[in-house]
PyMOL Python script that loads the backbone (N, CA, C, O; Angstrom):
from pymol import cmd

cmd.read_pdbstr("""\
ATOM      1  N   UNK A   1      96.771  53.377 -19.719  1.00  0.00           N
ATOM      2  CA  UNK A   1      95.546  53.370 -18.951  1.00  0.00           C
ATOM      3  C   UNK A   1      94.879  52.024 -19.139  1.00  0.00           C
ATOM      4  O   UNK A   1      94.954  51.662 -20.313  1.00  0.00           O
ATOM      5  N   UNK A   2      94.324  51.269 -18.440  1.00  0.00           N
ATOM      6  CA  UNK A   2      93.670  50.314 -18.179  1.00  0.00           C
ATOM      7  C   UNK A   2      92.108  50.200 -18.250  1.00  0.00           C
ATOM      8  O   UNK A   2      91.567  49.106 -18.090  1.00  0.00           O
ATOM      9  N   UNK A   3      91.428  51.278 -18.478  1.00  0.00           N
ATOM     10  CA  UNK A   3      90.329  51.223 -18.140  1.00  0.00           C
ATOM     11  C   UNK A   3      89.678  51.960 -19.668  1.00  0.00           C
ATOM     12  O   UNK A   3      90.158  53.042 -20.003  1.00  0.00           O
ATOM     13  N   UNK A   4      88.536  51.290 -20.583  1.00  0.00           N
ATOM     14  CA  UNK A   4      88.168  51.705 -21.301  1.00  0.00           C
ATOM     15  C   UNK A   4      87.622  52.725 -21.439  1.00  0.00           C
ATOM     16  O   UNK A   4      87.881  53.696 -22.150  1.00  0.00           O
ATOM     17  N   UNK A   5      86.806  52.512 -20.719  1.00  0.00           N
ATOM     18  CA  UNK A   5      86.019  53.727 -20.193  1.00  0.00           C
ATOM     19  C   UNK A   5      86.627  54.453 -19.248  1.00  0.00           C
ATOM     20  O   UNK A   5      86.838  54.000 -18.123  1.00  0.00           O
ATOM     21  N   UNK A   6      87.040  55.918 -19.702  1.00  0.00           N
ATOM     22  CA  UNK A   6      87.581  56.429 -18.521  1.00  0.00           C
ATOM     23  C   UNK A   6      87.042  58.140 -18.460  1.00  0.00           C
ATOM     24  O   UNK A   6      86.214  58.630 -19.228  1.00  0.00           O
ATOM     25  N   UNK A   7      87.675  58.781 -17.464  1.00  0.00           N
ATOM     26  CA  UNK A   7      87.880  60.100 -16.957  1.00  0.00           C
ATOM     27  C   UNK A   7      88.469  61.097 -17.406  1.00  0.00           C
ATOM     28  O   UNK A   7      88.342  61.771 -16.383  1.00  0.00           O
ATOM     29  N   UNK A   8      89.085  61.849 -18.182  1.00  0.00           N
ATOM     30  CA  UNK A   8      90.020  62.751 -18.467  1.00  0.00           C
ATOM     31  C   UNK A   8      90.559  63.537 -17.127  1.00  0.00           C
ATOM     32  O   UNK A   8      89.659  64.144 -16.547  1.00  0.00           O
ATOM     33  N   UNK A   9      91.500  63.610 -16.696  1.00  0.00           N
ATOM     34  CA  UNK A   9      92.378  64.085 -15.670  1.00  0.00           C
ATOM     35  C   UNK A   9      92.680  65.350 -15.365  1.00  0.00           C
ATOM     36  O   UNK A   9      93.066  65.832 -14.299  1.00  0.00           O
ATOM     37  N   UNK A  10      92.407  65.984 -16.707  1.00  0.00           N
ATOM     38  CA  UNK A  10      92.465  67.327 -17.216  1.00  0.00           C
ATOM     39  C   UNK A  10      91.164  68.085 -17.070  1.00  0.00           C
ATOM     40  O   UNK A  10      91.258  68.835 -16.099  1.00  0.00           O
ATOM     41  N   UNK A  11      90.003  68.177 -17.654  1.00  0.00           N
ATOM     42  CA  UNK A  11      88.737  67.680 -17.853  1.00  0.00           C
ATOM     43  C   UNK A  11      87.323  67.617 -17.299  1.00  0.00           C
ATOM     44  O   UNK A  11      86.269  68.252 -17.314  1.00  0.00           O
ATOM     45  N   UNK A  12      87.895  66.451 -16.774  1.00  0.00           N
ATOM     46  CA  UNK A  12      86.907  65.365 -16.047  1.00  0.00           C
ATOM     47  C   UNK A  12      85.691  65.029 -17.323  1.00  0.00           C
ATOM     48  O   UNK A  12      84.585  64.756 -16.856  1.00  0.00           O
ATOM     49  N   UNK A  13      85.755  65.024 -18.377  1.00  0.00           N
ATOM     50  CA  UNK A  13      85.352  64.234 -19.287  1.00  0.00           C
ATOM     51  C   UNK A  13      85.352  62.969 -19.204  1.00  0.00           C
ATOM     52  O   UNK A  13      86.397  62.399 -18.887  1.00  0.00           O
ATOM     53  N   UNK A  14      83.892  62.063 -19.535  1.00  0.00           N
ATOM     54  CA  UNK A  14      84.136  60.764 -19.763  1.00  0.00           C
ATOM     55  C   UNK A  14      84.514  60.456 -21.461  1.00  0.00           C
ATOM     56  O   UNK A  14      84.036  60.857 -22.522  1.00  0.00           O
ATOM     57  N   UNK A  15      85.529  59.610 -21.119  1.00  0.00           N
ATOM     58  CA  UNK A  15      85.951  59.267 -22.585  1.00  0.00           C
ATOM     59  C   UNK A  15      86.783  57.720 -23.142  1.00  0.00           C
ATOM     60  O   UNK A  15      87.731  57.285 -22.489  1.00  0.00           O
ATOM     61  N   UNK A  16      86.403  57.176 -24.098  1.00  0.00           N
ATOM     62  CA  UNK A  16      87.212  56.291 -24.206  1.00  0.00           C
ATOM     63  C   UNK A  16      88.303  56.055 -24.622  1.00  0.00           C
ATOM     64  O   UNK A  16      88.669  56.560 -25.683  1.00  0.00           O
ATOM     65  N   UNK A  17      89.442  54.885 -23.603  1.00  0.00           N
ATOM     66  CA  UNK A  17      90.679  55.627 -24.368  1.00  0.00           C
ATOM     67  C   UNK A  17      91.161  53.983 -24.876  1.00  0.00           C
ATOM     68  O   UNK A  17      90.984  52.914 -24.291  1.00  0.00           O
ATOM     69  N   UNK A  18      91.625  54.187 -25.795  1.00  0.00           N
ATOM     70  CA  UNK A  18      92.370  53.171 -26.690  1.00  0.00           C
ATOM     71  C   UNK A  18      93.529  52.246 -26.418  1.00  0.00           C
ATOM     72  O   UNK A  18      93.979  51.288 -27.046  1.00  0.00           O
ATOM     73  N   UNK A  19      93.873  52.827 -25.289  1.00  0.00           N
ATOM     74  CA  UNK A  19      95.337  52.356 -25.542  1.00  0.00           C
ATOM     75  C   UNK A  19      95.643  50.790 -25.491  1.00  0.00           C
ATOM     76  O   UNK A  19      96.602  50.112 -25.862  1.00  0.00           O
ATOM     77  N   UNK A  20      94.075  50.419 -24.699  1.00  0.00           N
ATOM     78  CA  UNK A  20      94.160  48.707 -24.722  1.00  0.00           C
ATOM     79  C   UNK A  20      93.901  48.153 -26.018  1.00  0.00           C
ATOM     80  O   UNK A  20      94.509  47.131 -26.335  1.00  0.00           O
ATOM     81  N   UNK A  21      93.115  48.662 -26.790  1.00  0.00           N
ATOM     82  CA  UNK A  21      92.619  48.252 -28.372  1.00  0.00           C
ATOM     83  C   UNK A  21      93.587  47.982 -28.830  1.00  0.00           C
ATOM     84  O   UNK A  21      94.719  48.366 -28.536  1.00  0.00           O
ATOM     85  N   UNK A  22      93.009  46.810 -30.141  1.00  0.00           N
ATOM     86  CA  UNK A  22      94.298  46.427 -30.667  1.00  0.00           C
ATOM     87  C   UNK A  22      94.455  47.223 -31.749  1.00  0.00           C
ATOM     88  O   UNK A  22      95.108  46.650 -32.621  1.00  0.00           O
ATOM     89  N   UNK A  23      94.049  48.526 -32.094  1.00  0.00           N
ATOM     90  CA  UNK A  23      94.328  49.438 -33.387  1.00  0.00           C
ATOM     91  C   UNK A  23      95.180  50.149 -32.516  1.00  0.00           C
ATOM     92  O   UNK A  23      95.554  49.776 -31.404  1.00  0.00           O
ATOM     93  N   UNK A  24      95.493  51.314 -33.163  1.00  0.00           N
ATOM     94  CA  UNK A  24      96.603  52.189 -32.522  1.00  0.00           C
ATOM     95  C   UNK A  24      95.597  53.305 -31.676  1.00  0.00           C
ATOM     96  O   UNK A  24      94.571  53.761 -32.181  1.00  0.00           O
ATOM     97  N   UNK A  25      95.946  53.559 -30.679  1.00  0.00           N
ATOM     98  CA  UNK A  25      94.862  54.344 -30.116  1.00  0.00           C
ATOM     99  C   UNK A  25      94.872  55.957 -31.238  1.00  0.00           C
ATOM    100  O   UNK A  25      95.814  56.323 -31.941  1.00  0.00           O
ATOM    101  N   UNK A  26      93.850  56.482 -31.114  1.00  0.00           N
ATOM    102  CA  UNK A  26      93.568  58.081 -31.862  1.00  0.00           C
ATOM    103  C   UNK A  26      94.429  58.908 -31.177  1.00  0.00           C
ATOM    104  O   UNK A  26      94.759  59.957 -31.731  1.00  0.00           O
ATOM    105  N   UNK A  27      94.909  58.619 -29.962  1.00  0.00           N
ATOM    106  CA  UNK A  27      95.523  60.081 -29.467  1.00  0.00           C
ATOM    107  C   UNK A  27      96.552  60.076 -29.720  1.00  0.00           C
ATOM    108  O   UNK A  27      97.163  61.068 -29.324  1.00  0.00           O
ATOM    109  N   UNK A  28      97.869  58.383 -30.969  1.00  0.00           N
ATOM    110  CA  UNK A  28      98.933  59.114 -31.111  1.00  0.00           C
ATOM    111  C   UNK A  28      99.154  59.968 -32.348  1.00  0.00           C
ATOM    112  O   UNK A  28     100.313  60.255 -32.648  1.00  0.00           O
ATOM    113  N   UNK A  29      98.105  60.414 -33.117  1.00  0.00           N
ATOM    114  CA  UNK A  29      97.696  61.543 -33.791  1.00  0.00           C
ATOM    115  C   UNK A  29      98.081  62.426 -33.332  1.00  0.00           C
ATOM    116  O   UNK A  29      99.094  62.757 -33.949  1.00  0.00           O
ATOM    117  N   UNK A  30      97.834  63.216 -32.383  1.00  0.00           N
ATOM    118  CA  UNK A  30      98.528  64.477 -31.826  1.00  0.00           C
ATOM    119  C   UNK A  30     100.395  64.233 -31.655  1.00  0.00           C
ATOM    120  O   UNK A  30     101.220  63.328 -31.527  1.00  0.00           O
ATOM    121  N   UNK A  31     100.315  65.581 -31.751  1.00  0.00           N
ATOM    122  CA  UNK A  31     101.987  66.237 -31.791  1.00  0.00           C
ATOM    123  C   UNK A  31     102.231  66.991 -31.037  1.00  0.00           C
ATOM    124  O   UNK A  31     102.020  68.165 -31.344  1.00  0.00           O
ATOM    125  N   UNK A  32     102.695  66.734 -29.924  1.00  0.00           N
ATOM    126  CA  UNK A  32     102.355  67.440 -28.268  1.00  0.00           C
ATOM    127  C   UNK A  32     104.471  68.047 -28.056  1.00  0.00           C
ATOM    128  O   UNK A  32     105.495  67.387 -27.874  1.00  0.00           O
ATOM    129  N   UNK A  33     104.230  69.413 -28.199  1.00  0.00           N
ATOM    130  CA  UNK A  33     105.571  69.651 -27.765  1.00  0.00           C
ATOM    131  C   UNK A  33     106.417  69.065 -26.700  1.00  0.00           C
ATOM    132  O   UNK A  33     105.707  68.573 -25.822  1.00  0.00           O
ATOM    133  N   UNK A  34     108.129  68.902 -26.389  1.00  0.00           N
ATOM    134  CA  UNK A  34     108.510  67.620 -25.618  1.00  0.00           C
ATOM    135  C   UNK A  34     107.924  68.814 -24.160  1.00  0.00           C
ATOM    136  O   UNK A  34     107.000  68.351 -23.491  1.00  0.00           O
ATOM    137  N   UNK A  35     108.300  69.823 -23.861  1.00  0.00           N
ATOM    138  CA  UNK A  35     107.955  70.689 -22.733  1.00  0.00           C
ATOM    139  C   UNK A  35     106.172  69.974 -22.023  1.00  0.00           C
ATOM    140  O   UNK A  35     105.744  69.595 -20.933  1.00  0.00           O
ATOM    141  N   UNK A  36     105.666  70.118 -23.365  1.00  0.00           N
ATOM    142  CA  UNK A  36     104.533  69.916 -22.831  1.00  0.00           C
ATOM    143  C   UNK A  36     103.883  68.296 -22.277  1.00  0.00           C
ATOM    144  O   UNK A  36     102.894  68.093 -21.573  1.00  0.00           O
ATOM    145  N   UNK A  37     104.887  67.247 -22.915  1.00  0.00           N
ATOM    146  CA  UNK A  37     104.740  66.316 -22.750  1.00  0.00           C
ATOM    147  C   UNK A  37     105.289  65.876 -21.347  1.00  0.00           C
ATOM    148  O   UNK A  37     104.785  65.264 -20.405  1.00  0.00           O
ATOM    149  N   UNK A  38     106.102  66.242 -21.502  1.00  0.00           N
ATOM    150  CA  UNK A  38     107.037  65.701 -19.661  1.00  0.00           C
ATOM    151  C   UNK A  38     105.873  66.564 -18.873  1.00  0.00           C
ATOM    152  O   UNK A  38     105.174  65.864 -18.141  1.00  0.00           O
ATOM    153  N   UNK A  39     105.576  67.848 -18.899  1.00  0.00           N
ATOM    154  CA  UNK A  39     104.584  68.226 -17.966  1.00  0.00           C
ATOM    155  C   UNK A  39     103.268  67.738 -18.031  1.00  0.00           C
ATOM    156  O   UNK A  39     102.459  68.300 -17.293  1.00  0.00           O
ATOM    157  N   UNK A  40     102.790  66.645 -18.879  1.00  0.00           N
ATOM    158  CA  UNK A  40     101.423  66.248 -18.306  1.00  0.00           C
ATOM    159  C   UNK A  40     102.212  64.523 -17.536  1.00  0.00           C
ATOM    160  O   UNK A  40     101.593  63.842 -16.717  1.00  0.00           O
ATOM    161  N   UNK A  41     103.351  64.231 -17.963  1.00  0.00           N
ATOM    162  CA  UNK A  41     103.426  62.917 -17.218  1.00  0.00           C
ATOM    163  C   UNK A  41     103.905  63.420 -16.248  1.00  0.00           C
ATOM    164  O   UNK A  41     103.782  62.692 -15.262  1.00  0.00           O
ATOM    165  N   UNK A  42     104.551  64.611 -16.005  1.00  0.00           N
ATOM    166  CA  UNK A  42     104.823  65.006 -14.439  1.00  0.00           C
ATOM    167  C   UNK A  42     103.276  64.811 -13.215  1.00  0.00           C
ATOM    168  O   UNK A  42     103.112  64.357 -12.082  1.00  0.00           O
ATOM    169  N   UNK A  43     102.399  65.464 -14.288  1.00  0.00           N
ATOM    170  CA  UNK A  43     101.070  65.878 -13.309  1.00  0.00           C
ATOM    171  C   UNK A  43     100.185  64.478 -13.593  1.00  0.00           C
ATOM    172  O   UNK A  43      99.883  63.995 -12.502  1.00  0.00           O
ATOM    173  N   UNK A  44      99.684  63.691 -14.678  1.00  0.00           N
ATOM    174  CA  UNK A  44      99.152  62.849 -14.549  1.00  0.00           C
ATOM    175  C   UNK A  44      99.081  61.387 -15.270  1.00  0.00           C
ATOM    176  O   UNK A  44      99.529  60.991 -16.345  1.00  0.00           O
ATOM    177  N   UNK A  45      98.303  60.722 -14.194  1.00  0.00           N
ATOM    178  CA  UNK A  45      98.638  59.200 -14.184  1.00  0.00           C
ATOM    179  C   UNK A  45      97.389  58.392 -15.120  1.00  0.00           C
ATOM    180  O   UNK A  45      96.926  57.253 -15.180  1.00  0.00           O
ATOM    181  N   UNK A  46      97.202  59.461 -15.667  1.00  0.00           N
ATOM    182  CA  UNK A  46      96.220  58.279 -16.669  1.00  0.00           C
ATOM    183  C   UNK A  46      95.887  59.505 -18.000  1.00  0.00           C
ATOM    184  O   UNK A  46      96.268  60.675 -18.000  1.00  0.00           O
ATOM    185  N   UNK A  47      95.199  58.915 -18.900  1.00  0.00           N
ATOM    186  CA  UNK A  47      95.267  59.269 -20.419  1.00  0.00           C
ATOM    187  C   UNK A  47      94.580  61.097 -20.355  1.00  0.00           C
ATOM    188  O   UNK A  47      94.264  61.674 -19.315  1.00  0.00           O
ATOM    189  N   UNK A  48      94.530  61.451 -21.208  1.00  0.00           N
ATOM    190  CA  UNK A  48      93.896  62.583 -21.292  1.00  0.00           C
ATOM    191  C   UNK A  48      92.752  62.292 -22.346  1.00  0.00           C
ATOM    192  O   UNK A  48      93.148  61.652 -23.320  1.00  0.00           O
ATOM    193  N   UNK A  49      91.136  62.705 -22.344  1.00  0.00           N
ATOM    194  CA  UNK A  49      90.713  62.805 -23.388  1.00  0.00           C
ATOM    195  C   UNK A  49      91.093  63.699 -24.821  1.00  0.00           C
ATOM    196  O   UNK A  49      91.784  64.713 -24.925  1.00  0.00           O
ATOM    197  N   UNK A  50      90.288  62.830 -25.990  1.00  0.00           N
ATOM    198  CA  UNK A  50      91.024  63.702 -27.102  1.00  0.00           C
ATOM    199  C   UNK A  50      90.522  65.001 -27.286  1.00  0.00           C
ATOM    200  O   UNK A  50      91.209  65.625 -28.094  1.00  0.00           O
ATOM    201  N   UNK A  51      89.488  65.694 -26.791  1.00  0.00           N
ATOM    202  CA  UNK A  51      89.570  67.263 -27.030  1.00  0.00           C
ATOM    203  C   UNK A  51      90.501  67.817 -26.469  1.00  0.00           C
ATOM    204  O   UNK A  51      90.896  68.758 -27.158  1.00  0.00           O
ATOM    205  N   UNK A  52      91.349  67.637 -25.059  1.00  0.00           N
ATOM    206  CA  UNK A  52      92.450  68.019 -24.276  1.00  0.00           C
ATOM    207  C   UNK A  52      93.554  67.990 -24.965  1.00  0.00           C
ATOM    208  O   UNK A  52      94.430  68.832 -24.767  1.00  0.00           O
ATOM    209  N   UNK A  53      93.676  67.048 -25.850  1.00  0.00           N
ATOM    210  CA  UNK A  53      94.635  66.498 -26.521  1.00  0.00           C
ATOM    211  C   UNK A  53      95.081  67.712 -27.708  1.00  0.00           C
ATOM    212  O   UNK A  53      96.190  68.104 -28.071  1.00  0.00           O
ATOM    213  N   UNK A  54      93.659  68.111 -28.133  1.00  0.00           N
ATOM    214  CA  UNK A  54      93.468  68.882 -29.130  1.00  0.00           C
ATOM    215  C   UNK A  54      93.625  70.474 -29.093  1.00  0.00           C
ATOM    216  O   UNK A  54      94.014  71.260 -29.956  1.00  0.00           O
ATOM    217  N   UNK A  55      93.245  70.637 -27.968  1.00  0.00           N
ATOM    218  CA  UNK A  55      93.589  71.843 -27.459  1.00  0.00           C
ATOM    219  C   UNK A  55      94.922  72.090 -27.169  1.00  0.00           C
ATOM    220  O   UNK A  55      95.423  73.100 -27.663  1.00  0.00           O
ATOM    221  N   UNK A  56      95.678  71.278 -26.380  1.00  0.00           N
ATOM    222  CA  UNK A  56      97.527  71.234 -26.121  1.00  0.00           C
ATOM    223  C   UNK A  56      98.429  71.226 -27.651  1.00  0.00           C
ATOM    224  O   UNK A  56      99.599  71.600 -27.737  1.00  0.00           O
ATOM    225  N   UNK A  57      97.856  70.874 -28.442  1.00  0.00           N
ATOM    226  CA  UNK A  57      98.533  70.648 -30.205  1.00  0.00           C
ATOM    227  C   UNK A  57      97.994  71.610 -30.171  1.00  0.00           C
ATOM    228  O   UNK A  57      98.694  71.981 -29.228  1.00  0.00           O
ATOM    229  N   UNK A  58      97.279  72.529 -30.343  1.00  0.00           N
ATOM    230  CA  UNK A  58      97.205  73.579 -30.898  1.00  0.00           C
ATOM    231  C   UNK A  58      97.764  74.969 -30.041  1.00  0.00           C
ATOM    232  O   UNK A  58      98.417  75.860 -30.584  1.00  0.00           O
ATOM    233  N   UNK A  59      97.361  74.963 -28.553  1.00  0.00           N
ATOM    234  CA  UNK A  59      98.054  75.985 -27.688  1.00  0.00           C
ATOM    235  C   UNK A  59      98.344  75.316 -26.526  1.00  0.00           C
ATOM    236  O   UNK A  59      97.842  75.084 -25.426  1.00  0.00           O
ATOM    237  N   UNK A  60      99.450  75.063 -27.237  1.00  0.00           N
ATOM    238  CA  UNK A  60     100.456  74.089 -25.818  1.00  0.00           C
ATOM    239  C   UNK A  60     100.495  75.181 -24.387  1.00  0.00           C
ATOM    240  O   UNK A  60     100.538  76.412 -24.368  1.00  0.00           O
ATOM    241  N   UNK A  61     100.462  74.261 -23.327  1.00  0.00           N
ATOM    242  CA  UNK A  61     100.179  75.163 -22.078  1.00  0.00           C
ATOM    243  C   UNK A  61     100.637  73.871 -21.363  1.00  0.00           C
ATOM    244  O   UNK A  61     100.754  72.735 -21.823  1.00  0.00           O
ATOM    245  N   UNK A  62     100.925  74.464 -19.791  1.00  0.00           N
ATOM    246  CA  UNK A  62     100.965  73.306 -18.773  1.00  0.00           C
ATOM    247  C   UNK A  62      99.429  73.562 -17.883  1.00  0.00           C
ATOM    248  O   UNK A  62      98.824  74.539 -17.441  1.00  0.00           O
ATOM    249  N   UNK A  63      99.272  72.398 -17.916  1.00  0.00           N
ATOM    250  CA  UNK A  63      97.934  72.193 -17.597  1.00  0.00           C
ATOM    251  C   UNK A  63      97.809  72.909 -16.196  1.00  0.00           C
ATOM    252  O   UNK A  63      98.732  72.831 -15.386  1.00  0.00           O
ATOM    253  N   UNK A  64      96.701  73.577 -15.936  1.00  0.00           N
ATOM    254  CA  UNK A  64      96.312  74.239 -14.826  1.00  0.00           C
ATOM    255  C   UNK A  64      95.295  73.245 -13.871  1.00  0.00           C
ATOM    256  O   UNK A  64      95.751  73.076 -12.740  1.00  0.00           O
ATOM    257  N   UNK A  65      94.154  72.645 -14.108  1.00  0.00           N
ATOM    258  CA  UNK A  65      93.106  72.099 -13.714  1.00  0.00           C
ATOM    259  C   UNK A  65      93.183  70.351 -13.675  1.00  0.00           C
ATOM    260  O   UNK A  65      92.868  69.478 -14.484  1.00  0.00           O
ATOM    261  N   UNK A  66      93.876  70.343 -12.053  1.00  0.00           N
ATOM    262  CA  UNK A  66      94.858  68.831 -12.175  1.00  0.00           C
ATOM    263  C   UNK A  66      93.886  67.836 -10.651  1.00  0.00           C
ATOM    264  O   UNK A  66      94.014  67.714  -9.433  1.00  0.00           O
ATOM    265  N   UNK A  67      93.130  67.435 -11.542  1.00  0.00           N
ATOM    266  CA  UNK A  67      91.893  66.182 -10.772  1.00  0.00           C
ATOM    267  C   UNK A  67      92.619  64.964 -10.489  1.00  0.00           C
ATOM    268  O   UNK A  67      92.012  64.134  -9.812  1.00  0.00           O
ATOM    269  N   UNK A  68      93.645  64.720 -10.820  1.00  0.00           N
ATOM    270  CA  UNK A  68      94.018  63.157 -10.978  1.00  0.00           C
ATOM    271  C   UNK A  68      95.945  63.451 -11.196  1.00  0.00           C
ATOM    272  O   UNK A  68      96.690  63.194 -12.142  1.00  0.00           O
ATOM    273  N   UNK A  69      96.216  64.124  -9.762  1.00  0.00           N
ATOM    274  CA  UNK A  69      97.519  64.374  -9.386  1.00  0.00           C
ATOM    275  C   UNK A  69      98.295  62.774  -9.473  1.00  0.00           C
ATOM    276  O   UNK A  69      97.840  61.820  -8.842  1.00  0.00           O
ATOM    277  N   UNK A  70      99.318  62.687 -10.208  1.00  0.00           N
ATOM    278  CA  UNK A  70     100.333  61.285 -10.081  1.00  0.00           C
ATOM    279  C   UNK A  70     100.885  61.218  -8.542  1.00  0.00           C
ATOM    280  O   UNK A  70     101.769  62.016  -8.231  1.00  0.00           O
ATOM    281  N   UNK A  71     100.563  60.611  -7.904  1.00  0.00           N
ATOM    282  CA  UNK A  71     100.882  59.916  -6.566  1.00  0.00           C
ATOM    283  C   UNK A  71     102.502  59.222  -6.839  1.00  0.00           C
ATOM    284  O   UNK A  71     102.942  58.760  -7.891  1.00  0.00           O
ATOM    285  N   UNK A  72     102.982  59.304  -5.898  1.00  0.00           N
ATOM    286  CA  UNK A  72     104.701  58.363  -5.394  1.00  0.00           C
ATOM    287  C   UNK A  72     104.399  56.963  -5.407  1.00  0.00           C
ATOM    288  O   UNK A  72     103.547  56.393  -4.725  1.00  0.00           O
ATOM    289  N   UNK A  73     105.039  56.554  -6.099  1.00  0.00           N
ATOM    290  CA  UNK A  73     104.936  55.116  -5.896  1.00  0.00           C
ATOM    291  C   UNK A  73     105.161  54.652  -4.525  1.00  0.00           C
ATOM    292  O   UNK A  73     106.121  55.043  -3.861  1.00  0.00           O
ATOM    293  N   UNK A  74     104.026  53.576  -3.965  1.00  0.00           N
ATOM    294  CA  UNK A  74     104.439  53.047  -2.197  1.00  0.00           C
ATOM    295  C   UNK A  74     105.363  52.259  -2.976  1.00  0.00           C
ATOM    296  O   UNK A  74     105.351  51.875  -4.146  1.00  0.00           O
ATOM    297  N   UNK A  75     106.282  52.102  -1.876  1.00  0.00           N
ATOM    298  CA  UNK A  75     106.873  50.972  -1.765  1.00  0.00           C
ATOM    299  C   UNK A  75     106.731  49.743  -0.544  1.00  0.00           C
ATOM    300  O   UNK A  75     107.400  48.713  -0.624  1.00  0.00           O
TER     301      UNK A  75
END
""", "prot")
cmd.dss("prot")
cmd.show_as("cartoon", "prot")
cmd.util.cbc("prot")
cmd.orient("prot")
C-alpha cells in the first residue's frame, strides 16, 4: 500500500499502515492461515487495518464485507 494514511477494505476504518516505514510494519505480527491469506489477496488491493488483522488470527473467515474489490489489471 502506498498511502500512509489509509482505509481498511474490510472495515472501512481509517488506519495507518506501515508498509512504507522503514521499521517492519505491525501487521507482519499476525499469523493468517494460507486459505485465508490467498482469500483476502483474491478480494483486496490494499492493506487491511490491524483490528481486521486481529480478528482473522484469531477466527479465520473469508471476508464477507468487500469495499475495495481488486480490479483486473487494464492493459
Amino acid at each position: 500500500m502506498s498511502s500512509a494514511n489509509a482505509s481498511c477494505p474490510r472495515c472501512g476504518q481509517a488506519f495507518h499502515c506501515g508498509a512504507a516505514d522503514t521499521e517492519p510494519c505491525p501487521c507482519g505480527t499476525f499469523t493468517l492461515s494460507a486459505a485465508t491469506t490467498q482469500a483476502l489477496r483474491a478480494q483486496f488491493n490494499s492493506c487491511l487495518c490491524m483490528r481486521c488483522l486481529a480478528q482473522l488470527q484469531i477466527t479465520p473467515q473469508i471476508p464477507t464485507h468487500i469495499t475495495d474489490k481488486k480490479k483486473p489489471a487494464q492493459s
